[in-house]
C-alpha positions in Angstrom: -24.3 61.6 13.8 -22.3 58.7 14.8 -19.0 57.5 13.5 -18.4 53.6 14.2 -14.7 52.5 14.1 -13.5 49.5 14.4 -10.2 49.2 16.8 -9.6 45.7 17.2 -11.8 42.5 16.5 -10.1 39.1 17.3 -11.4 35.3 17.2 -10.5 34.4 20.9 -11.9 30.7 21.5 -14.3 28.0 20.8 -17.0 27.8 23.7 -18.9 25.0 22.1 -15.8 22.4 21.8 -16.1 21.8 25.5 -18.2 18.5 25.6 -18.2 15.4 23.8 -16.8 15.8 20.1 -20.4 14.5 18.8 -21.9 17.5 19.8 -19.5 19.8 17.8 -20.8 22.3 15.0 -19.8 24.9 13.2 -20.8 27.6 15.3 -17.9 29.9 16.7 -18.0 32.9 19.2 -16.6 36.0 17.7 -15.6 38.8 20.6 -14.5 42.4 19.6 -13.7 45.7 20.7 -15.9 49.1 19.2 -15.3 52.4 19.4 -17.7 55.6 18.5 -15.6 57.9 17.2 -12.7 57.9 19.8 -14.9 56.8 22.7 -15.3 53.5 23.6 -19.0 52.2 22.4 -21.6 51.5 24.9 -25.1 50.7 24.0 -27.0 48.7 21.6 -25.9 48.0 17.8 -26.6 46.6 15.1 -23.9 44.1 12.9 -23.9 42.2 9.9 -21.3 39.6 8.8 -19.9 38.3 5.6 -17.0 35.9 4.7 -14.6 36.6 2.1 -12.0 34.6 0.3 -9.8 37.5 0.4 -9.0 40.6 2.5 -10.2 42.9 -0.6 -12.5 42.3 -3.6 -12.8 38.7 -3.6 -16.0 36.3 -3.6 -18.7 36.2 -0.6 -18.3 33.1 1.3 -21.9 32.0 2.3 -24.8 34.4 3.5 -24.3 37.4 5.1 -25.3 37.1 8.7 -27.4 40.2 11.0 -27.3 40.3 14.5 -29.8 43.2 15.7 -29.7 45.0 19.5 -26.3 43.9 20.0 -24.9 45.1 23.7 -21.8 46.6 23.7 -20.5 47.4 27.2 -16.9 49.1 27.2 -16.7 48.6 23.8 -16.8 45.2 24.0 -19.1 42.9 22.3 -19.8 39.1 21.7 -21.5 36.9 19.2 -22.2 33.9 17.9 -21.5 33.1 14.2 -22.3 30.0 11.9 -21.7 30.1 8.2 -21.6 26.5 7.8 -19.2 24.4 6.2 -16.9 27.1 5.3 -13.7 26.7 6.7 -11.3 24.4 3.8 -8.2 25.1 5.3 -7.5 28.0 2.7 -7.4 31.9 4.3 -11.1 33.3 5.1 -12.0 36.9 6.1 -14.4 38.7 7.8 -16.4 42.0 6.8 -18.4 43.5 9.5 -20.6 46.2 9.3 -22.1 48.6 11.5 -24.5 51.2 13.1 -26.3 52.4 16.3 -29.9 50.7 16.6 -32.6 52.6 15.5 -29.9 54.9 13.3 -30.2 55.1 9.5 -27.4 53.3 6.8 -24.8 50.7 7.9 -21.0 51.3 7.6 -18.6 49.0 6.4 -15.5 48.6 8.6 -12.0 48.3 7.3 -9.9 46.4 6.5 -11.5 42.7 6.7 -10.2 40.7 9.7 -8.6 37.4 8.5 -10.1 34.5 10.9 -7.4 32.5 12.4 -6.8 29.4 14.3 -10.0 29.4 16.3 -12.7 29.0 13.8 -10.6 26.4 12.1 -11.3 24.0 14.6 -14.5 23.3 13.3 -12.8 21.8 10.4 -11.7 18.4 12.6 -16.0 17.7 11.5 -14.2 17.1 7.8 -10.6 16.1 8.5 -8.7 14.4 5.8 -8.2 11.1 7.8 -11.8 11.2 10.2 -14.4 11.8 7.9 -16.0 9.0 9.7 -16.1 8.4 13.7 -16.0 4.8 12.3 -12.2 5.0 11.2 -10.8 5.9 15.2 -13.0 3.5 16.9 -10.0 2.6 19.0 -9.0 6.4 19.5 -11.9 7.8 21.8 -10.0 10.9 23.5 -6.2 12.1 22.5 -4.4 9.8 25.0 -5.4 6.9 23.1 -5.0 8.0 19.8 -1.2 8.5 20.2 -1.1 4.9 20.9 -4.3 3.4 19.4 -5.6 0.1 20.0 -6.4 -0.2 16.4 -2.2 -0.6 15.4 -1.9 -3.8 17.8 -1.1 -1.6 21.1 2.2 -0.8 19.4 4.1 2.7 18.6 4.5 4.0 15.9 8.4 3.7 16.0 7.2 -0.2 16.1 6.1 0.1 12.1 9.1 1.9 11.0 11.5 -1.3 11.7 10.2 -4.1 8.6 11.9 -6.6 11.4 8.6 -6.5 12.8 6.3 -7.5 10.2 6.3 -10.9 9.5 3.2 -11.2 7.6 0.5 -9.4 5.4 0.9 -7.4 2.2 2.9 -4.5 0.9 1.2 -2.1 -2.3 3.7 -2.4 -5.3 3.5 1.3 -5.5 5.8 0.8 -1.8 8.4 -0.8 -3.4 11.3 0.6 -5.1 11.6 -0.1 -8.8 14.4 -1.7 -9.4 13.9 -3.7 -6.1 17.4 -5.2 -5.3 17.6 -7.3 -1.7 20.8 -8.9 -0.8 22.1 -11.1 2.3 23.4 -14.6 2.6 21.8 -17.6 3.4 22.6 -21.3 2.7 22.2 -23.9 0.5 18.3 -24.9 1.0 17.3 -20.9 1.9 16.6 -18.1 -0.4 17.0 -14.3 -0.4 13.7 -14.3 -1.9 11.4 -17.6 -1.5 7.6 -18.1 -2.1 6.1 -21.2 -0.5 2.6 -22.4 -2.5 0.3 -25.3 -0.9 -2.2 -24.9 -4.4 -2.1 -27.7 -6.1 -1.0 -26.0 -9.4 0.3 -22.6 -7.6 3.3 -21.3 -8.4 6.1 -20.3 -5.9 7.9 -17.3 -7.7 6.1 -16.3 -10.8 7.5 -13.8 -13.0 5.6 -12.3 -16.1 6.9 -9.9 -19.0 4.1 -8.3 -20.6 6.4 -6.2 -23.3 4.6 -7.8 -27.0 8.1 -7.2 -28.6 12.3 -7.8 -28.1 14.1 -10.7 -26.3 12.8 -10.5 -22.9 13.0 -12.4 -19.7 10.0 -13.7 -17.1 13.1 -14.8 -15.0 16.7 -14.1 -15.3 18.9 -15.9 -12.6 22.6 -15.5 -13.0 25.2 -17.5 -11.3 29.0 -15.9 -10.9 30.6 -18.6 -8.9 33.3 -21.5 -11.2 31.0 -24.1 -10.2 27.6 -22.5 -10.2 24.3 -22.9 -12.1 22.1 -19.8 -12.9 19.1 -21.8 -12.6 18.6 -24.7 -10.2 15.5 -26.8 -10.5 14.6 -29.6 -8.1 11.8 -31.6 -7.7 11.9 -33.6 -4.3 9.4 -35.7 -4.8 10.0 -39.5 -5.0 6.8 -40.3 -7.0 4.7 -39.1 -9.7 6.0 -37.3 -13.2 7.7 -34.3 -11.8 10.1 -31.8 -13.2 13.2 -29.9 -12.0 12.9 -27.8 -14.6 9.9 -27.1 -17.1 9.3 -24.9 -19.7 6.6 -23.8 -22.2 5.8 -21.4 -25.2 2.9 -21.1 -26.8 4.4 -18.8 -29.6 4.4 -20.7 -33.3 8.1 -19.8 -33.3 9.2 -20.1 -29.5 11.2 -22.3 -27.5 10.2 -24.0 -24.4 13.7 -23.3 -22.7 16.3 -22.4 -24.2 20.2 -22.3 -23.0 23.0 -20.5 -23.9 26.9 -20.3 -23.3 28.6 -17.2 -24.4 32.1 -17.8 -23.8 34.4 -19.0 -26.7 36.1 -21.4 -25.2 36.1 -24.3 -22.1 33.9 -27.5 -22.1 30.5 -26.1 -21.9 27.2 -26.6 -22.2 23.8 -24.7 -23.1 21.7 -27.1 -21.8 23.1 -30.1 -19.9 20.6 -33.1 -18.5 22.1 -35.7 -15.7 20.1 -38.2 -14.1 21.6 -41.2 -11.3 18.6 -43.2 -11.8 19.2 -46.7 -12.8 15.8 -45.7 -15.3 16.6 -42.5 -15.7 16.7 -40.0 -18.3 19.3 -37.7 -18.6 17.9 -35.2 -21.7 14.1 -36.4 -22.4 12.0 -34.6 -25.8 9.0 -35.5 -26.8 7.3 -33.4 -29.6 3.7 -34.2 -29.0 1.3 -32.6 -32.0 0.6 -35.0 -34.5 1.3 -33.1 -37.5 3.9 -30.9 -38.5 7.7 -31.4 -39.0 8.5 -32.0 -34.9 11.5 -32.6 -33.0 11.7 -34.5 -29.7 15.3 -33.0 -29.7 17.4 -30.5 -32.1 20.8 -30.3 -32.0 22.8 -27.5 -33.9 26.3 -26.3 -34.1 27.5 -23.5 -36.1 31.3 -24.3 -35.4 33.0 -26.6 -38.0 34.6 -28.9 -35.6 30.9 -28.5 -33.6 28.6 -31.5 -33.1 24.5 -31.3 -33.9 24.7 -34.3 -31.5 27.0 -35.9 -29.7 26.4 -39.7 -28.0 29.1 -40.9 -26.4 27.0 -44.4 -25.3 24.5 -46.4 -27.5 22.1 -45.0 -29.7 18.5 -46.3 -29.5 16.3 -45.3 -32.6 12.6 -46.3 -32.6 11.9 -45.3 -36.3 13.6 -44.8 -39.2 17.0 -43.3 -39.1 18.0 -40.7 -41.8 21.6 -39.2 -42.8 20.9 -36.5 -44.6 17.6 -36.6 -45.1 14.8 -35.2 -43.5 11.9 -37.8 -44.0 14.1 -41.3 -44.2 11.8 -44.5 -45.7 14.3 -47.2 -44.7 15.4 -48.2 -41.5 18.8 -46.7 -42.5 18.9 -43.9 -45.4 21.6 -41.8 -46.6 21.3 -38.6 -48.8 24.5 -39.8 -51.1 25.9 -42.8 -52.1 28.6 -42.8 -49.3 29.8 -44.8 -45.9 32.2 -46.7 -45.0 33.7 -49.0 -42.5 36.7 -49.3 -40.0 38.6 -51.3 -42.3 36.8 -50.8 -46.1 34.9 -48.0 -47.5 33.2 -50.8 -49.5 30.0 -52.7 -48.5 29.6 -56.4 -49.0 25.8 -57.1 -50.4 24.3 -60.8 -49.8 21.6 -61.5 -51.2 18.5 -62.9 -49.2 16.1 -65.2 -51.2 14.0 -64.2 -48.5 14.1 -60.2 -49.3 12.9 -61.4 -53.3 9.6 -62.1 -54.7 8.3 -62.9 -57.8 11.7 -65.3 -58.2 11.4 -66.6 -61.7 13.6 -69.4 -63.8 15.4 -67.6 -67.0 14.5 -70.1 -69.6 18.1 -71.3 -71.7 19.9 -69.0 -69.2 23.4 -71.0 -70.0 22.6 -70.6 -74.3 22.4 -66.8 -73.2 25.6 -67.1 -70.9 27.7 -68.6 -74.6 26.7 -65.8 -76.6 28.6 -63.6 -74.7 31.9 -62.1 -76.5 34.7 -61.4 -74.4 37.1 -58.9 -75.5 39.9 -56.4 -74.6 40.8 -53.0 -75.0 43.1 -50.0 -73.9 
C-alpha cells in the first residue's frame, strides 16, 4: 500500500501572462513537490483539486478539478488549473487530493495550501478601475500608464497643485462644507466672481431651500467704517436696469429688506442715492391692482423716529391722507387739527364757484329783525 504525503506545494508563476494582455485567462500553473511515504514520488498519479474559502470547513469554491496520469519525476509535478472567475481579492485555498494510478481510494492531503500572489494576477481581467480596455486607451503597456496621455501628458504631481486648473468643474461632494476662501483683490475684482453671457443668467446665485426660520440666499457683510455689505451696480448706460433688485413671492414677504442694529449714529436700513439730473433716489411701485399696496412703507418704532422723512418737496399724485388710510379729499385729516406757522386757526373763503344749487332766502332781512340779542354770565 501506498502512503501519499504532501511535503511542499507552492504557486510559483504565471506562464500564460507572457504575451499581449488580451490574451490573458484565468488559467494558472500550479508546481509541487510529492513524496511516497518518505521517498520522493516518481511515477504516474492521479489529483483532484478544490477551492476553499478557508483553510478548514468552509464552502467549495467552483468545481472540483481531476487531472489523471499525472508524471511526477523527483517528486515534482506540474499542472494547469482554471476555476474561473474565482479570485475577489479575499484569501482562497487549495485541497488536493491524491493516489497512485490504477490504485484504489483517493487521499486528502493536509492542511489546504492558501494560494498567494500568483494566481491573483488573473484578477487585473476584473480590476476595480479597468473593467474595460476602453477606460486606458492611452495606457497601452506600464511606461505609459505612469504618465498617460489620457491626463494631458502631465504628472500626476501636476493635479495636486489647483494653480493649474483654470477651467472645468469640481463635484460639491469635493468641497469642504463650510467652504471659506480668502485673499485680497481690488476694487472691481472678487474673491469669488461668476461671469454670465445668458440673457437672464445669473452671476452668483444662492438658494436656501429650509421651508421654515429667517434664512438667508446671500449674506454679505461689510466690517470696514465706510463699507457697504451689499454693493449692486448696474453699468449699463441704457435700458431699465437695477443695482439692486429683489423679489418674494411669499403673501407676507419682503422684496428686500434692510436693517441697522446699532442704537445709535446716523444710519440707515435702506438708503437710495442717485446723481442723475432724472433720477430716482428710492423708487416703489406696488403693482397688483387690488389689495391695500404700498409703493413705499416707512415705520419707526422710536418716539422721536420718522415713518418718513423728506427733507425736499413732496410730490403726491393722489389723494393725501393724515391719519387715514383711504383719504377722499385731496388733503384729509383723521381729527379736526393743523395749524400754521403763525395761527393754529384756518381762514375759510368761500368760493361761489365750489356751491351749487345757490338759492335767494326770500324776506332774509325780516328774518335778520327777529333776532333777540341778549346777555348773560
Amino acid at each position: 500500500m501506498h502512503t501519499a504525503k504532501l511535503v511542499l506545494m507552492t504557486a510559483v508563476f504565471v506562464v500564460f501572462v507572457f504575451g499581449t494582455v488580451s490574451a490573458q485567462t484565468t488559467e494558472f500553473t500550479y508546481q509541487g513537490s510529492l513524496k511516497d511515504g518518505a521517498t520522493v514520488a516518481n511515477g504516474n498519479y492521479d489529483f483532484e483539486f478544490a477551492l476553499f474559502d478557508s483553510l478548514s470547513a468552509g464552502t467549495q469554491i467552483g468545481s472540483t478539478l481531476t487531472r489523471s496520469t499525472v508524471a511526477v519525476a523527483g517528486g515534482t509535478f506540474a499542472v494547469k488549473l482554471d476555476f474561473g472567475s474565482q479570485f475577489p481579492g479575499a484569501n482562497r485555498f487549495l485541497e488536493v487530493r491524491v493516489r497512485l494510478t490504477g490504485q484504489p481510494g483517493i487521499t486528502i492531503l493536509a492542511p489546504r495550501q492558501q494560494l498567494d500572489s500568483s494566481p491573483y494576477s488573473v484578477k487585473s481581467l476584473n480590476s476595480d478601475n479597468a473593467i474595460n480596455a476602453t477606460n486606458a486607451t492611452s495606457a497601452l503597456t506600464a511606461v505609459t500608464a505612469t504618465n498617460a496621455t489620457q491626463l494631458g501628458g502631465q504628472t500626476p504631481s501636476f493635479y495636486q497643485n489647483a494653480a493649474n486648473l483654470n477651467s472645468g468643474t469640481l463635484a460639491s461632494a469635493r468641497l469642504p462644507t463650510p467652504l471659506s476662501v480668502t485673499g485680497a483683490a481690488g476694487f472691481g475684482n472678487g474673491i469669488i466672481s461668476g461671469t454670465n453671457s445668458s440673457t437672464n443668467g445669473m452671476g452668483v446665485q444662492g438658494l436656501v431651500t429650509a421651508g421654515t426660520t429667517i434664512t438667508f440666499g446671500g449674506y454679505f457683510q461689510s466690517d470696514s467704517t465706510s463699507g457697504r455689505g451689499v454693493h449692486g451696480f448696474a453699468s449699463s448706460d441704457t435700458g431699465v436696469t437695477y443695482g439692486v433688485s429683489g423679489e418674494s413671492d411669499s403673501t407676507s414677504g419682503i422684496g428686500v429688506f434692510g436693517r441697522v442694529s446699532v442704537a445709535t449714529g446716523t444710519t440707515y436700513g435702506v438708503r437710495g442715492d442717485t446723481t442723475s439730473t432724472s433720477g430716482r433716489g428710492v423708487y416703489g411701485y406696488a403693482s397688483s391692482d387690488t389689495g391695500t399696496t404700498y409703493g413705499v412703507l416707512g415705520s419707526s418704532a422710536s418716539p422721536d423716529g420718522y415713518g418718513g422723512y423728506f427733507s425736499g418737496r413732496g410730490y403726491f399724485s393722489g389723494n393725501v391722507g393724515l391719519g387715514v388710510i383711504d383719504p377722499t379729499f385731496r388733503l384729509q385729516l383723521s381729527t379736526n387739527s393743523a395749524a400754521k406757522p403763525t395761527s393754529s386757526s384756518w381762514t375759510i373763503s368761500s368760493d361761489r364757484r365750489l356751491k351749487k344749487n345757490i338759492r335767494t332766502i326770500d324776506g332774509a332781512l325780516d328774518q335778520l329783525m327777529q333776532l333777540r340779542g341778549v346777555t348773560y354770565q
